[in-house]
NUMARTOR-427877 format. One record per residue (C-alpha): x, y, z. Coordinates in steps of 0.001 Angstrom, whole numbers, always signed. Example, Ala and Ser with C-alpha at 12.3 -4.5 7.8 and 13.67 -1.06 7.14 Angstrom:
<nodes>
+---------+---------+---------+
:      px :      py :      pz :
+---------+---------+---------+
:  +12300 :   -4500 :   +7800 :
:  +13670 :   -1060 :   +7140 :
+---------+---------+---------+
</nodes>
This chain:
<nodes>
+---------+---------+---------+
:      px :      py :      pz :
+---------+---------+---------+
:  +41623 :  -26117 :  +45976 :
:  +38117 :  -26279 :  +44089 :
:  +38269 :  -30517 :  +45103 :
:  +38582 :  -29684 :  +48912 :
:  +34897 :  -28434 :  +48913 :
:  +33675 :  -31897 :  +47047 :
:  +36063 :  -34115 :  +49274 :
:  +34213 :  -32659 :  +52219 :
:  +31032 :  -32391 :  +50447 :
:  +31218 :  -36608 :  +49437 :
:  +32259 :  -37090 :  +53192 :
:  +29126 :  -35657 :  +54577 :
:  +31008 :  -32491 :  +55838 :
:  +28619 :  -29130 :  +55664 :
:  +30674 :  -26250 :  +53608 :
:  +30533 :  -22931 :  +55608 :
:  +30503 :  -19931 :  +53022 :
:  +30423 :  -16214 :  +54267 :
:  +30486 :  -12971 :  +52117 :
:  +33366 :  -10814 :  +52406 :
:  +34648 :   -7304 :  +50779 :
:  +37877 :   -6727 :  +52478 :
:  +41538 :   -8020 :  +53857 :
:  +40583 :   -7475 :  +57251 :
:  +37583 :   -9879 :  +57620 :
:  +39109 :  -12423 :  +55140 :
:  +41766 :  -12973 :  +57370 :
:  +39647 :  -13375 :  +60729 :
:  +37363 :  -15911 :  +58106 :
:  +40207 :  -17879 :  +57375 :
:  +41678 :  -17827 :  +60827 :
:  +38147 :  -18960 :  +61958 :
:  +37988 :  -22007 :  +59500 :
:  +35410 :  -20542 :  +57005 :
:  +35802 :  -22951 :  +53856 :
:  +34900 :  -20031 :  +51113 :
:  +34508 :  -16289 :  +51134 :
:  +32369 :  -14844 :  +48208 :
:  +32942 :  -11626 :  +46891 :
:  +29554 :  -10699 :  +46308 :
:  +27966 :   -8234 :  +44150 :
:  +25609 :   -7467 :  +47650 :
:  +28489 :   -5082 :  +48705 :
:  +26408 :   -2907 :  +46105 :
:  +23582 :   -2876 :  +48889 :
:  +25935 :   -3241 :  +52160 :
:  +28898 :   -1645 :  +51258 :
:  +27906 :    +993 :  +48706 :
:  +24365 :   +1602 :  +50164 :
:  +22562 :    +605 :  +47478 :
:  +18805 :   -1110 :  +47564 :
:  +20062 :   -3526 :  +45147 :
:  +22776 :   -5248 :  +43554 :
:  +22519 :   -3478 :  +40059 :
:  +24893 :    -431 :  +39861 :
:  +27801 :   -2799 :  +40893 :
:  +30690 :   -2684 :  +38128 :
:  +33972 :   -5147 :  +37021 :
:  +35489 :   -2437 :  +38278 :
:  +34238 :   -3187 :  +42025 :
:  +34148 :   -6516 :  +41730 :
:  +37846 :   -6422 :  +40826 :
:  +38945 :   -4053 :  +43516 :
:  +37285 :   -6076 :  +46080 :
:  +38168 :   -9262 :  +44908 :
:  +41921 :   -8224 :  +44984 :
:  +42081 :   -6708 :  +48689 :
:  +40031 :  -10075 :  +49525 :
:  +42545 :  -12006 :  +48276 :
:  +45383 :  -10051 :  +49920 :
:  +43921 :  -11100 :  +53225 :
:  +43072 :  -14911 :  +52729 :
:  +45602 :  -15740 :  +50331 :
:  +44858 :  -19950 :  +51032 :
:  +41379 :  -19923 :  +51268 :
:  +38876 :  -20411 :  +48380 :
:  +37765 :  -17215 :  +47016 :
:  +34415 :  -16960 :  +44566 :
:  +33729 :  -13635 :  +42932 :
:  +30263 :  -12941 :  +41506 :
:  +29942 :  -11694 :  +37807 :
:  +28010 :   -8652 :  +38257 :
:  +24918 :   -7484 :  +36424 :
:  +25833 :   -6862 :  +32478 :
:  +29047 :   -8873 :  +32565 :
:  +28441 :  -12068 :  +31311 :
:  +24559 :  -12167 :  +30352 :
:  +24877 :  -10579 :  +26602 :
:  +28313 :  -12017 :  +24980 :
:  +30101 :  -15312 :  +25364 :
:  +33593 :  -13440 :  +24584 :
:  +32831 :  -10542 :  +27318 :
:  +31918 :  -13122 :  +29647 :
:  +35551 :  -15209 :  +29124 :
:  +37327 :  -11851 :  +28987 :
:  +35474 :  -10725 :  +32733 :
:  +35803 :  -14196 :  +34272 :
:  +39302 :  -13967 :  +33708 :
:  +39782 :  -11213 :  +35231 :
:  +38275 :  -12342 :  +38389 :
:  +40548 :  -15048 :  +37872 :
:  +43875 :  -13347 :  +37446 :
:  +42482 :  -10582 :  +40583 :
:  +42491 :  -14103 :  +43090 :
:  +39223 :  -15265 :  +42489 :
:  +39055 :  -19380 :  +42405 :
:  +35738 :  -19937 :  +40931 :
:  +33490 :  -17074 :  +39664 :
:  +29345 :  -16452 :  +39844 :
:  +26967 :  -16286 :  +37176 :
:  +23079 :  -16394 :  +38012 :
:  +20438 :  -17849 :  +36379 :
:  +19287 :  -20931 :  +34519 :
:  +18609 :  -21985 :  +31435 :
:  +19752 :  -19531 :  +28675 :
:  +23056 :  -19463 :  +31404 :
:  +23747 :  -23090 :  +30643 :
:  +25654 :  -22838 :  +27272 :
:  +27655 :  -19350 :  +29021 :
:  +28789 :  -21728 :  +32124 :
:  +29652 :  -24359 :  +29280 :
:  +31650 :  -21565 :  +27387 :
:  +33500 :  -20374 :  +30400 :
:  +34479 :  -24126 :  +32283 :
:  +35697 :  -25409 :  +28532 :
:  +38018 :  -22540 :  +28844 :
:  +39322 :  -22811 :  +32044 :
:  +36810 :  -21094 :  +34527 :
:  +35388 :  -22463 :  +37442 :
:  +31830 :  -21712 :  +37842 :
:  +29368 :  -21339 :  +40255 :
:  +25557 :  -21249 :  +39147 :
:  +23480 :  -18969 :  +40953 :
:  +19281 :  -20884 :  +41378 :
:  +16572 :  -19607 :  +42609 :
:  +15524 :  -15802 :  +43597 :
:  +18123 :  -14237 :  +41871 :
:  +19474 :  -10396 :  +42509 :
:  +20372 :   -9399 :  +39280 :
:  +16823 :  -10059 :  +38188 :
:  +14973 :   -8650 :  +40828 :
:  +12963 :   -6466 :  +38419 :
:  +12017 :   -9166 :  +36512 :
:  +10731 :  -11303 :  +39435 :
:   +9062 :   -8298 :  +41066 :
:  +10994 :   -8090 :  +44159 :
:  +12537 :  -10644 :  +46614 :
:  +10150 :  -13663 :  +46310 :
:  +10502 :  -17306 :  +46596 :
:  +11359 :  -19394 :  +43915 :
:  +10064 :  -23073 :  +42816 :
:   +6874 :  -22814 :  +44632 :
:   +4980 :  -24209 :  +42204 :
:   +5520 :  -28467 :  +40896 :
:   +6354 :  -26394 :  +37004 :
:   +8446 :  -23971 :  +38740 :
:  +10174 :  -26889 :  +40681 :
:  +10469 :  -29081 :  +37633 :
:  +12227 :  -26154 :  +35510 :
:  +14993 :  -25437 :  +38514 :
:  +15873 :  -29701 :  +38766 :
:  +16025 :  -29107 :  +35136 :
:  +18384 :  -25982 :  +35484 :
:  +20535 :  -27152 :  +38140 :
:  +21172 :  -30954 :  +35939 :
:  +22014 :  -28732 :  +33347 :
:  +24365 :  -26550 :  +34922 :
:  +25962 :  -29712 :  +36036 :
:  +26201 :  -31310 :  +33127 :
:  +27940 :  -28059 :  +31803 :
:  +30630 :  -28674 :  +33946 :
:  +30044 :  -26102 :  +37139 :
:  +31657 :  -27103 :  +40354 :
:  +29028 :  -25449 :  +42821 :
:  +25211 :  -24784 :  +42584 :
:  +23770 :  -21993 :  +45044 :
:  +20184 :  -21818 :  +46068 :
:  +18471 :  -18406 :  +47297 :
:  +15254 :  -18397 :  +48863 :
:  +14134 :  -21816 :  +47273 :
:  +11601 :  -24359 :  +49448 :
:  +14063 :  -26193 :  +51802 :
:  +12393 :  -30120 :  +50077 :
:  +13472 :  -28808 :  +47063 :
:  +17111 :  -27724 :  +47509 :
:  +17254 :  -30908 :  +49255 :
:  +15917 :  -33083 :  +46421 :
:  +18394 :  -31212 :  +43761 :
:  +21047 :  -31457 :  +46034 :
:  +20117 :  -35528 :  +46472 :
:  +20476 :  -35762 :  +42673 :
:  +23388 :  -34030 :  +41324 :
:  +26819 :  -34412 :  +41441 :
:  +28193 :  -30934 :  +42901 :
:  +28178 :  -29136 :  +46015 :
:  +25422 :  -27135 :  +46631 :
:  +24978 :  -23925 :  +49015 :
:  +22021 :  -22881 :  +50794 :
:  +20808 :  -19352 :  +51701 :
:  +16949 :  -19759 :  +52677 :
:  +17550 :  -23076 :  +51270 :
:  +17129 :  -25207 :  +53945 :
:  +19879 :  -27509 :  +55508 :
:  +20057 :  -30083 :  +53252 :
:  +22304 :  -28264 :  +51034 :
:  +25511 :  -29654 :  +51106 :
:  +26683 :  -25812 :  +52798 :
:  +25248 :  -22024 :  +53527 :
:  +26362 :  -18896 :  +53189 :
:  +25139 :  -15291 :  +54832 :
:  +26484 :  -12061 :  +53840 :
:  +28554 :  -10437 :  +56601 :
:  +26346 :   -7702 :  +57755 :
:  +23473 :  -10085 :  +58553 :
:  +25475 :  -12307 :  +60685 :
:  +26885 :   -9317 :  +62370 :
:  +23554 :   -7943 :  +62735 :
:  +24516 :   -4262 :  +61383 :
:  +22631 :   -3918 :  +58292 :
:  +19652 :   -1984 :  +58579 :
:  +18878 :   -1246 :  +54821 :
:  +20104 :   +1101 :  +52082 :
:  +21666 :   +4761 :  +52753 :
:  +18856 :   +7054 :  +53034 :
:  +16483 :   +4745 :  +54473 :
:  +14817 :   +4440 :  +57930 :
:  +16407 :   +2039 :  +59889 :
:  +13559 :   +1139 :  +61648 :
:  +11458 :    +655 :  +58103 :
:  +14351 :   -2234 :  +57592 :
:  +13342 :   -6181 :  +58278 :
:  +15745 :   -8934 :  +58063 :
:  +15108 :  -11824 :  +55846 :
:  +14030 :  -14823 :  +57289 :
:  +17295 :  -16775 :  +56268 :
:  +19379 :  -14130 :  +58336 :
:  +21097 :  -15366 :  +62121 :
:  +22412 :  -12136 :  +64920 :
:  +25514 :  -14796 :  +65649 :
:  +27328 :  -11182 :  +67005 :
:  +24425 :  -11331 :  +69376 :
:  +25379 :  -14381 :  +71419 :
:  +28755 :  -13759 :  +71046 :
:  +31309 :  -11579 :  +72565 :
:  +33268 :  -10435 :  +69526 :
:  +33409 :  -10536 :  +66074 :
:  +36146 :  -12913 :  +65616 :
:  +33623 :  -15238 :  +67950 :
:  +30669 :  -14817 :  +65773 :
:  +32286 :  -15922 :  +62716 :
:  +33769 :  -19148 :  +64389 :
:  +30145 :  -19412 :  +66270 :
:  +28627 :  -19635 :  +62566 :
:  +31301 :  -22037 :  +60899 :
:  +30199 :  -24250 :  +64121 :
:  +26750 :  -24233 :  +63418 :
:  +26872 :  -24579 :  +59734 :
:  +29640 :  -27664 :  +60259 :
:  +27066 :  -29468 :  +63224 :
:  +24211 :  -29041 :  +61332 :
:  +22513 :  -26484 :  +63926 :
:  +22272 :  -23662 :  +61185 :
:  +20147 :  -22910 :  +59566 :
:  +16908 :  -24075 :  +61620 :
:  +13796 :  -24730 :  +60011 :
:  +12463 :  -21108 :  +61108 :
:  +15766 :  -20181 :  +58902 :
:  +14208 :  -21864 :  +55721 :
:  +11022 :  -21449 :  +53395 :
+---------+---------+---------+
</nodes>
């Protein structure tokens, strides 16, 4: 299934990627022509109500990865490794990437660069198809203090063309950028040999994803928070908003992701 998204990908056809933690909205994705629905570890924020992606356990991943499946059983599904799955051990990686695997996951997660490399190596030699995760990334939010672009700087560009040739030299299928300067995404995407997905990325990623809730328009920040203290992130589209139902929305995005219409520049960094 994993060659579908390069076919389209080497024929100049835009990959449309949406989040998704349930049966119910995988099928209306699939029904609506979304090309891959990633289980990601954000349902820690939008599902459990968390204010980040930390606290979010195999366990979940599995479970939602499973019902996920149940709903879109011929669609590409890509499960993220959460935080403290895959970062420590080689083995405990293999053994948790499998499970995704045998739960209906097609391709798995893992974020981060460099000292990642020789773990996506480890896990596509043995089977897995992997995703690397560029750019701001969640599960270090700590250590980047807080949701801030990444590859600003020419050294901090430099070290993610270096990361993202090296994860596809390793052997991933897919490389995802998150809030990364739209001329950069572009120029890594221009010079590798994978599909790459945007989110704050720019368009000239080869596809984009949003998570669910911000293309619905109905997140408005953690569980215990003030709504009104919430602000989107500058990568996030209301397609609900112009649209008359949910099923509409969805379609409405996989149109503007496939003409090239989304994301705009005012979408990108």
């Amino acid at each position: 299934m994993l060659k579908q998204l390069l076919t389209k990908a080497s024929a100049g056809e835009k990959i449309a990627m949406l989040t998704c933690y349930d049966a119910t909205f995988a099928k209306l994705m699939a029904l609506a022509g979304v090309d891959v629905l990633l289980v990601g570890d954000s349902l820690g924020m939008v599902i459990q109500g968390a204010s980040d992606t930390l606290g979010v356990t195999m366990q979940d991943m599995l479970y939602h990865t499973r019902i996920v499946a149940k709903g879109a059983p011929d669609t590409i599904i890509m499960s993220d490794m959460p935080a403290n799955s895959y970062e420590h051990d080689m083995a405990e990686a293999l053994v948790n990437a499998r499970a995704l695997i045998a739960a209906g996951a097609h391709i798995i997660k893992i974020e981060g660069g460099g000292q990642m490399v020789e773990t996506a190596r480890h896990l596509v030699t043995n089977g897995i198809p992997v995703c690397s995760h560029l750019g701001f990334t969640p599960q270090s939010v700590e250590k980047l203090g807080g949701y801030k672009i990444q590859g600003k700087t020419a050294e901090g560009a430099q070290a993610m063309l270096a990361d993202a040739q090296a994860m596809a030299d390793a052997g991933v299928s897919m490389v995802l950028f998150e809030m990364v300067p739209a001329a950069l995404a572009m120029q890594i995407t221009n010079n590798i040999p994978v599909p790459t997905i945007g989110i704050g990325a720019g368009a000239g990623c080869s596809g984009q994803v949003l998570v669910l809730q911000d293309l619905l328009g109905i997140y408005t920040g953690p569980a215990g928070k003030a709504p009104q203290d919430y602000k989107a992130p500058r990568f996030a589209e209301n397609f609900l908003q112009q649209s008359g139902s949910v099923q509409q929305a969805i379609a409405a995005y996989v149109q503007a992701v496939k003409s090239g219409q989304f994301p705009e520049q005012k979408h990108s960094y």
